[in-house]
N, C-alpha and C positions, 0 to 999 in steps of 0.2 A: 488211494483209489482216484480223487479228484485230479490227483497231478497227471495221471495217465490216460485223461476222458481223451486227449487229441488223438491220438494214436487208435482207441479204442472206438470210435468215432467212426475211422476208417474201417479196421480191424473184424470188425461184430456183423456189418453186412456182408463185406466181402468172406468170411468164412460161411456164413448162413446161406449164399448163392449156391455151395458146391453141394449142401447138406439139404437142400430144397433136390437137387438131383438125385441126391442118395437115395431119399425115401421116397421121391417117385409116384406118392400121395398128392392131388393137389389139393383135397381138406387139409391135412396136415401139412403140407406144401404154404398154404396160407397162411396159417396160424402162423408158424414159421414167420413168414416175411413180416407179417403184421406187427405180431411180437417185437421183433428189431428194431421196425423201422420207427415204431412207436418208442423204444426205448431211444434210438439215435435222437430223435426231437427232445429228450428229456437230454441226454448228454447236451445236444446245442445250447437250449436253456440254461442248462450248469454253467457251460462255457462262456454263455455272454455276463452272464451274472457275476463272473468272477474278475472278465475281461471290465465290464464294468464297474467295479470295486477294487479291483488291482493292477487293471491296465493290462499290454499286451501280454499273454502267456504265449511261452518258448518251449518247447517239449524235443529233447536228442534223440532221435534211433536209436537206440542199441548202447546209450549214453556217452557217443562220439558226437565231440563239441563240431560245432559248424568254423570254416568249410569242409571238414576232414567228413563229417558224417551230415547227414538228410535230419533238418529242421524243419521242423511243424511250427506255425505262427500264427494263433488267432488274438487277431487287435480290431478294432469297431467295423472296420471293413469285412475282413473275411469273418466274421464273426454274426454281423448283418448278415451278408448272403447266405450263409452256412443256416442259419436260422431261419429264413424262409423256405431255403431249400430241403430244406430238413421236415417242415410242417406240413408244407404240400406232398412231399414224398410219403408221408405218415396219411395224411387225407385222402389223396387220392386212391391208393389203397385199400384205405377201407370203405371207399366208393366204388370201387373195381368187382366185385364179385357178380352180381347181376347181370356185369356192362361184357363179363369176357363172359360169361356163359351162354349169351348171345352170339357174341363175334371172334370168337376163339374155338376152334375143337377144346372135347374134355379132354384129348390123351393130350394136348400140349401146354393145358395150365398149370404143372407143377416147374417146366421151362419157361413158361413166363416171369411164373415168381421168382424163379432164380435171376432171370437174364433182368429181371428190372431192380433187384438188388443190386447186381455190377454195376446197372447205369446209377444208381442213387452213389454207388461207392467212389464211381469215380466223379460225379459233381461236385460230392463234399471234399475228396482229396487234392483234387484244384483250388477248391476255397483254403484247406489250411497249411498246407505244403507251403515251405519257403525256398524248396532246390527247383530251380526253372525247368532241371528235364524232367523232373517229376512231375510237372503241369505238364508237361508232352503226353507224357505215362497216362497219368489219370486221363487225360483228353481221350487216347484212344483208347481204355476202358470203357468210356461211356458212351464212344461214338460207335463202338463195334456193339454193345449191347444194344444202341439203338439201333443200328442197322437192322439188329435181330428182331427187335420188340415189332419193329415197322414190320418186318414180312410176314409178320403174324395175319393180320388183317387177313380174311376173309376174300377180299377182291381178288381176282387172278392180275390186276394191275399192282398189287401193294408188294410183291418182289422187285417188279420193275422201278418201282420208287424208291424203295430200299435197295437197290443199285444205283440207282443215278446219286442217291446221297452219298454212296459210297465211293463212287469215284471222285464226285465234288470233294465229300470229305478227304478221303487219300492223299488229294492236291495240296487242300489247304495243311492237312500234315503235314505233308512234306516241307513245303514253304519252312512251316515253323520250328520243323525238325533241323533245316539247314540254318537258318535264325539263329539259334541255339548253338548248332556248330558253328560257324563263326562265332558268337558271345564268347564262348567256351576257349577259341584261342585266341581270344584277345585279351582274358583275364585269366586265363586258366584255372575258374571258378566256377561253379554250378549254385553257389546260394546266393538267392537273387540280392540281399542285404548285402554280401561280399561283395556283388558285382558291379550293384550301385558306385563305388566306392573305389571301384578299381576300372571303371569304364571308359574312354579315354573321348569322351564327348566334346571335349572342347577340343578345336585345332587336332582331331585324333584322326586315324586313317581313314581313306573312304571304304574300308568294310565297316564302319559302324553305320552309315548311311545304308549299305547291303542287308545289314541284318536287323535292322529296323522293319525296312521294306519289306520283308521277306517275312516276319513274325507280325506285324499289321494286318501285309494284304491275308496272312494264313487264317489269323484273328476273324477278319469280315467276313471271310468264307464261311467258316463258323457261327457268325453270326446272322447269316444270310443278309449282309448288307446290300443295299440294289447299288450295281448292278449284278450284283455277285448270289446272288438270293436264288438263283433257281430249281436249286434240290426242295425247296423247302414247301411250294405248296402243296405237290405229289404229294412228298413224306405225311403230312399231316392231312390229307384227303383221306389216303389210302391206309395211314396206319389203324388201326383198332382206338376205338371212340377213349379209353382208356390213356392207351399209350399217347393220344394228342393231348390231353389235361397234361399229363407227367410231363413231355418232351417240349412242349407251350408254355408252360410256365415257370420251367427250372433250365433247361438247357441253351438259352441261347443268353439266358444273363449272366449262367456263370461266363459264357465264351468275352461279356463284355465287362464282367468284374477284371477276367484277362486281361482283357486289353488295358483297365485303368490301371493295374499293376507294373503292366510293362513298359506302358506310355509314361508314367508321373515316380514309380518306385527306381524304376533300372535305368531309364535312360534321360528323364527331368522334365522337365517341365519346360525350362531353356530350349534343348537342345527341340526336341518334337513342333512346339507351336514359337521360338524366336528363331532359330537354327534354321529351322525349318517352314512351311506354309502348312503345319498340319493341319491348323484352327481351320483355314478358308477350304481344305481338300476337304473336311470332316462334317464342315457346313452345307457345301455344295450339294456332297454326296445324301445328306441328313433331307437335305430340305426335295430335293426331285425324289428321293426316296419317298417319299410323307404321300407327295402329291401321285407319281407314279401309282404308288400301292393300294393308295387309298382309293384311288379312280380304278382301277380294277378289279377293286371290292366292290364295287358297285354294282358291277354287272356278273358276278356271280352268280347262280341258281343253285350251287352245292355251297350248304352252308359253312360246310367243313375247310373249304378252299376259301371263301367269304374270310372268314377268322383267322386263316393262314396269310393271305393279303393283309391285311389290319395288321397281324403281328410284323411284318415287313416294315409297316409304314410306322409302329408304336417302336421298332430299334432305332428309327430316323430321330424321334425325338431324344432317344437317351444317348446319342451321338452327337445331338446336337449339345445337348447340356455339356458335354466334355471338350466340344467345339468351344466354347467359350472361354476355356481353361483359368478359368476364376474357382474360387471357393462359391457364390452363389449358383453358376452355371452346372460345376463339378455334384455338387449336392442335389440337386434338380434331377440331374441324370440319374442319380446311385437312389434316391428315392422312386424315379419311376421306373426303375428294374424290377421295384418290391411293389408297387402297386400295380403295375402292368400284370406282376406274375398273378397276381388275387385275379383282376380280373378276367384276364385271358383262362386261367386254368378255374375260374368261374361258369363261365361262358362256354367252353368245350365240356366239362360236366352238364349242361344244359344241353349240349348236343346231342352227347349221349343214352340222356334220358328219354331224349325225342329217337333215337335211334334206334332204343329197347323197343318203345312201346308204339311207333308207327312202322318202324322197320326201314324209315330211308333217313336220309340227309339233304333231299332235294325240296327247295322251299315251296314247290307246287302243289307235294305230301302236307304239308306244314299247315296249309287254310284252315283257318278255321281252329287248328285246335289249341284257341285259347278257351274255348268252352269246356273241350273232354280232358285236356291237361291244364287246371288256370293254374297251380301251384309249379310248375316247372314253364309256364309261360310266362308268370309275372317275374321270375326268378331271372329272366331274359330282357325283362326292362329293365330290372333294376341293374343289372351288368351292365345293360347298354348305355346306362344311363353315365354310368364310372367312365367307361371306355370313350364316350361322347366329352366328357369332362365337366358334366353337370356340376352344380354348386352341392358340399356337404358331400361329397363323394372320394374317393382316393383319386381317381382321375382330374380332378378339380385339383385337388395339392400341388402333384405335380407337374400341372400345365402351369399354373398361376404360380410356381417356382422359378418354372423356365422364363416366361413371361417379364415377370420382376429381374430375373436374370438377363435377360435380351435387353430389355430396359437400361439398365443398370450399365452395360456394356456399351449402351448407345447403336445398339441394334435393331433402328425400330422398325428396318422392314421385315427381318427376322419375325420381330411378334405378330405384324398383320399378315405375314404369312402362317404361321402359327393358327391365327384364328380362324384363317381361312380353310386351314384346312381340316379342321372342327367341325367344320358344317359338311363336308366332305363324307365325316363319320358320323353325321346325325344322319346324311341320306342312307348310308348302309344298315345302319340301325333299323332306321324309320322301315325302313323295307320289310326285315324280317318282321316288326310287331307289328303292320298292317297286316302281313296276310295272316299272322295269327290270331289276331280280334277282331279285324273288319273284311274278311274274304268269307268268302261259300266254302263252307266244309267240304274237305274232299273227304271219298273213301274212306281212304286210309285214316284220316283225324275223324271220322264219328267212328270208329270201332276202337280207338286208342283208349286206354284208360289212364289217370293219373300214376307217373312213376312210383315205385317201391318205397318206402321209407329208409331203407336201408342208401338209395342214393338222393335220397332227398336230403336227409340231413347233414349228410357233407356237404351236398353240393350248396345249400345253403349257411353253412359257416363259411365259406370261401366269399359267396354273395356277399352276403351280410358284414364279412369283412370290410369287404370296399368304403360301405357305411361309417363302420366304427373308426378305421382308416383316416375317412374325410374329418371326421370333427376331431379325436384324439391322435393328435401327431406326434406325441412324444416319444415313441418307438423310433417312426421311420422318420421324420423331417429331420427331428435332433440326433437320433446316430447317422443318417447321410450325412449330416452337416459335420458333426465330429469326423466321420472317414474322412470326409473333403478336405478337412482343417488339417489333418493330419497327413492329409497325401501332399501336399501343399506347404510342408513344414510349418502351419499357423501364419502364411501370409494371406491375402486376400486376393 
């Protein structure tokens, strides 16, 4: 049974999506999902434990050896992401019921639960998939579910959003689709280990240059890199308070576990950052990112777009970690993938909550109600607090990785731009916990009462992660650093 958790991994949600339609139940519709998605977190667990104890596990479709047949691969990398993405897809979850009963019709919650099981199926099948057009595949699994998940939303603007991602999205498929085709006739291989290996990087033609370009820029679209970032604060304004936790804290690190795949596994490390200027393009692009997004978090009044900005500007920094192309730098990034996601899909469950029980999103509803909400207010410092990158915090990790990494490179305007723009997300912070503890109550916050317990205590394991996060690193600092070493064949 153990040897086939990868497959099964995939397998268990994406059948349970069609059977969540069947029964058309969404009581029973949940159970359903919860059940899976809870069991997929224990398969992840099994899988790093073992990946841990016996090193990469290799699993064949259908037991046709690769390249002939589709290889599943979990090693400290995909194994890491798959494991966070996996936890949150399980939490979120079982935080969601109060949040869609609000902002969902009843006749389309048993569609919900289905359509966010394909999105979960296809993040975790990019994590463990080793055949490249299978990370295509999966990619648009999860971006057509989201599309879908988005137009749920309530708003008569949240279809319009879920179109504009969708045509962004499209683009950048395409890009990556054609990526792919070229790779494909220049090795006549689809397993990315095969490709490695058969890739003609040194002195090789200029479609390898073609198709770098083309699987990158599809990559950052994905990722919402600035300047490329503009589906994404709609999306996560208008989507369903729910659907922002999920798609904010799982979907745009797998897009950038991607990219560390493609960049350091299939095409080197050489060819990307000596070959080529990618270090200085990935810099540039990281660091006006930071400062651009951050500065337009600022002047925000919808919280939701506030957080959406912030996560624009928190991909600059794990871009920047890969900008570096060292083992500290590389490590740096791939650890605040996983602490970014705690606190981001920490942070949107707090929005949530404010969402149930005031009924808006806009900070001007918000005064005051650190009196009638203080448990899902203080839940908001202590996020902001990670997200600021206070000391004993997961935010604190890893900034002061990056840091040390900038350092270490001889980077040093890099870091005091770094710090500078630290302060940038203490003012957006500072904003929202002023008018929560030191403004006039509005309306709306003296008639609020404290959120459900049913969403409080997710949303505060996710919090409270951040915490346990900052002080025990042995999860995330030392398996990034393992990935790193390993993507990097053990050099520095």
């Amino acid at each position: 049974m153990e040897s086939h958790l990868p497959i099964l991994l995939i397998v268990l949600p994406l059948l349970a999506a069609p059977l969540c339609v069947l029964i058309g139940n969404r009581k029973l519709a949940y159970i359903v999902a919860l059940t899976v998605s809870w069991c997929v977190f224990a398969m992840a667990v099994a899988l790093v434990g073992t990946v841990n104890a016996d090193g990469p596990l290799r699993y064949n479709i259908g037991d046709w050896a690769p390249p002939y047949g589709i290889e599943y691969v979990v090693d400290e990398l995909s194994g890491f992401v798959m494991l966070f993405v996996s936890a949150l897809g399980a939490i979120v979850l079982t935080y969601a019921p109060h949040s869609i009963e609000k902002e969902i019709p009843r006749s389309k919650h048993y569609l919900f639960y289905a359509t966010y099981l394909l999105c979960l199926t296809g993040l975790l099948g990019m994590c463990v998939t080793g055949d490249l057009f299978n990370v295509f595949v999966f990619l648009e699994i999860s971006s057509l579910s989201t599309y879908a998940l988005i137009s749920l939303g309530r708003s008569r603007r949240a279809p319009l959003a879920a179109f504009q991602y969708l045509i962004l999205g499209s683009v950048g498929a395409t890009f990556i689709l054609i990526g792919i085709g070229l790779v494909y006739q220049m090795t006549g291989t689809l397993n990315m280990a095969d490709i490695a290996t058969r890739l003609p990087v040194d002195h090789g033609p200029r479609t390898v240059l073609v198709a770098f370009a083309f699987l990158t820029i599809g990559l950052f679209i994905k990722m919402a890199v600035f300047p490329v970032h503009t589906w994404l604060p709609n999306a996560y304004t208008y989507a369903p308070s729910v659907v922002t936790c999920f798609i904010a804290a799982t979907a745009t690190k797998v897009s950038v576990y991607a990219l560390i795949r493609i960049v350091f596994s299939i095409f080197t490390r050489e060819f990307a950052f000596e070959v080529l200027p990618l270090d200085t393009a990935l810099m540039v692009m990281a660091l006006v990112g930071i400062f651009a997004a951050s500065t337009a978090a600022i002047y925000q009044d919808n919280v939701k777009r506030l957080l959406a900005y912030s996560s624009i500007a928190q991909i600059g920094y794990m871009l920047l970690g890969i900008s570096m192309a060292n083992q500290a730098g590389l490590a740096a990034g791939i650890v605040h993938m996983f602490n970014h996601a705690l606190i981001k899909g920490g942070l949107f469950m707090v929005v949530g909550c404010f969402a149930l029980r005031i009924g808006s999103v806009q900070l001007t509803d918000w005064r005051g109600a650190g009196r009638t909400m203080p448990w899902t207010s203080f839940a908001w410092a202590i996020g902001g607090l990670a997200l600021i990158g206070v000391p004993f915090t997961a935010g604190f990790i890893s900034k002061w990785l990056l840091l040390t990494a900038a350092f270490d490179s001889h980077h040093w305007s890099v870091a005091v731009l770094m710090l500078l723009s630290s302060l940038l997300a203490l003012v957006y912070v500072w904003r929202v916990v002023e008018t929560l503890y030191f403004a006039e109550p509005s309306e709306k916050a003296k008639q609020a009462i404290e959120a459900p317990l049913g969403m409080l205590v997710p949303m505060y394991t996710v919090i409270l992660a951040t915490l346990v996060f900052g002080v025990w690193t042995v999860y995330s600092a030392d398996l990034a650093a393992g990935a790193a070493s390993l993507l990097l064949g053990g050099t520095q």
